[in-house]
N, C-alpha and C positions, 0 to 999 in steps of 0.2 A: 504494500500500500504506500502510496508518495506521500510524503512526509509534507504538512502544513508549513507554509513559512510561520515564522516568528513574528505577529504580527508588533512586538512589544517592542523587540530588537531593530525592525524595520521603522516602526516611530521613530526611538533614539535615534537610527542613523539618519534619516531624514529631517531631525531639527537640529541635529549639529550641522548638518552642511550648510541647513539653513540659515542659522543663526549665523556662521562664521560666513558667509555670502554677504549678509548685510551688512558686515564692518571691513569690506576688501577696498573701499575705496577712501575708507575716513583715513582723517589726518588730527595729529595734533592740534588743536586749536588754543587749548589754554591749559594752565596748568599755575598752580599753587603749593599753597602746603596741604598735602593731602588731597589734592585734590585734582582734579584734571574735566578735560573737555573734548569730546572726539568728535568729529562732525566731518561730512564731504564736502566738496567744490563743484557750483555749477562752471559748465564750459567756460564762461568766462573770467577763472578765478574766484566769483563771490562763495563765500560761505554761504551752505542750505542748511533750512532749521529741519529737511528733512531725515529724519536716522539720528541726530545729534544728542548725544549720551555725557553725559553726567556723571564721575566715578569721585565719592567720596568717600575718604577715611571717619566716621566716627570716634568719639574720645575713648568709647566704648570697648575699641577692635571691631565694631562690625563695616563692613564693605557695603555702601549704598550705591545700587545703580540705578539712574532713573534720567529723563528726557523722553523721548519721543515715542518706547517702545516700553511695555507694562516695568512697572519696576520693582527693583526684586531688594531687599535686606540679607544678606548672609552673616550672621552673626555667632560668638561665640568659641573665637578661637586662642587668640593670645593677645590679651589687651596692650601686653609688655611691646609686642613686636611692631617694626619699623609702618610705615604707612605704604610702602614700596611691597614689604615683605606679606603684608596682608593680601595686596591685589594677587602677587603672583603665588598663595592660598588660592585664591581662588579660580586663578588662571591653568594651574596646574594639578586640581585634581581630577582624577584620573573618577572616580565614581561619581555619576548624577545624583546614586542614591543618595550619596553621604553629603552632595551640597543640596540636596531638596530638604534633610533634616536639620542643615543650617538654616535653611530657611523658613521653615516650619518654625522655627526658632525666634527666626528675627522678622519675621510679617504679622501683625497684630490681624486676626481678622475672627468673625463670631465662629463658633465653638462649630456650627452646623456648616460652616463654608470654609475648607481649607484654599486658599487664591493659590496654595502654590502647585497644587495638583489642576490637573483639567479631565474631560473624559473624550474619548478615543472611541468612535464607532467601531474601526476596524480591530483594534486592540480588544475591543468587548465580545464581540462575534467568533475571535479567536479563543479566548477565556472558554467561552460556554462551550466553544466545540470540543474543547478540552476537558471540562467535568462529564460531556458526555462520552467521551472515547474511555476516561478513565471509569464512569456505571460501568461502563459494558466490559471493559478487562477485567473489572472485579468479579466479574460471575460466567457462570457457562451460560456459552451463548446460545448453546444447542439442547440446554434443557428450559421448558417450555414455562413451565414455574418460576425461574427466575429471573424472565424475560417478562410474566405479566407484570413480576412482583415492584419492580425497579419501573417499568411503561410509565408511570406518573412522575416518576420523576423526568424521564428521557422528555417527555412532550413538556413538561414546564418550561425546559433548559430550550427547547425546541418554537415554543412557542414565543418566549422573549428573544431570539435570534430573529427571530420571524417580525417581531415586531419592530427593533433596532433597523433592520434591513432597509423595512418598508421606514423607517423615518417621519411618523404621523404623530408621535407624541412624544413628550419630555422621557426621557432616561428617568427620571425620579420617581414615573408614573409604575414604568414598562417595571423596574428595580421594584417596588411596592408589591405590584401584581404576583412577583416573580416570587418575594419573599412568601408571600401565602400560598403560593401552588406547590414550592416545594415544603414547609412545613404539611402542610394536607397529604401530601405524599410520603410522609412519614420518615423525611430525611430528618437527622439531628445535625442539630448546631449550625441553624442555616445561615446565619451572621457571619458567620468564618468562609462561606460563599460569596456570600452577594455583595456584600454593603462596598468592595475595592474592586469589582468589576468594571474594566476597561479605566480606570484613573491611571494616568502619566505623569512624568513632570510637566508643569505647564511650561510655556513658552519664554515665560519671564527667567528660569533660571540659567537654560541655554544660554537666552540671549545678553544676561549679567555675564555668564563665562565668557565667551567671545568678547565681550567687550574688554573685558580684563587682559582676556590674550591680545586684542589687535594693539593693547595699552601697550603692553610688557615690549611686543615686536618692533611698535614706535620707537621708545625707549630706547631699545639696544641700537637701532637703525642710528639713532641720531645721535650714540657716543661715538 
């Protein structure tokens, strides 16, 4: 059987490219203590307020980025270290996971909306195809009883694909629905399912990293 892409891995690699796309043409524009400003050049020299990022050091240690693209906080590392040394923290790690729980950190936001997560049709469609390939490796396929026994679960997971697909209502709705049809079907612990179905890092953490990095590249270029 052909193996599913990654729809989770194919995200990631599709907003690092894109993030780091967006900052191929800025330049230095200002720069303080702690602080800097990246921004591109129309044709004829002027600076555009198009793209134009904002990277500030907090007294804190945390890394603010913000301007024209959502803005993100990463916070929580070494209040002691340089203002240089923070950005390329954050220029340079290597896991999204480990800078999305700095930033789960450093973005105030209500208890019910994390800003630093988003959700991912494709990502969710792949999740579900996956708790159903994993029912059915849990049991014989070919005895007839354990095939009726688990069917309500298979059509919930089945039916909320179905719904995402077609794109007619909110995720929050389709996720609700989803949560009572597999409870009914007599799965336990349905919270450890549902509730992180298709959420990613949003957009905002990428594109704080890239912005860090296109800093750092600046930087060296110009000693």
């Amino acid at each position: 059987m052909e193996v599913e892409e990654d729809a989770n891995q194919a995200y990631l690699a599709k907003m690092e490219i894109q993030a780091n796309q967006a900052f191929e043409k800025h330049e230095l524009k200002s720069s303080g203590d702690g602080r800097w400003t990246l921004a591109a050049k129309h044709d004829d020299g002027d600076w555009t307020s198009t793209g134009i990022t904002e990277i500030v050091v907090g007294l804190n240690g945390s890394v603010i980025i913000h301007g024209d693209y959502d803005p993100v906080i990463f916070t929580s590392y070494d209040h002691k270290a340089s203002a240089l040394q923070l950005v390329q923290w954050v220029a340079r790690s290597r896991g999204i996971g480990y800078l999305t729980s700095k930033a789960v950190r450093g973005m105030s936001a209500p208890a019910d909306k994390d800003i630093t997560k988003t959700f991912d049709h494709d990502v969710a469609i792949w999740e579900m195809r996956g708790h159903i390939q994993t029912a059915l490796a849990d049991i014989d396929t070919d005895d007839s009883e354990e095939l009726q026994r688990i069917e309500p679960e298979i059509e919930a997971w089945r039916e909320a694909i179905s719904a995402v697909q077609s794109d007619h209502e909110p995720w929050e709705c389709v996720r609700g629905r989803l949560y009572d049809d597999l409870e009914e079907s007599g799965m336990s612990d349905v919270g450890e399912f549902v509730w992180d179905i298709g959420l990613v890092p949003s957009s905002r953490i990428f594109y704080g990293q890239a912005a860090c990095r296109k800093l750092l590249q600046l930087l060296e270029n110009k000693e």
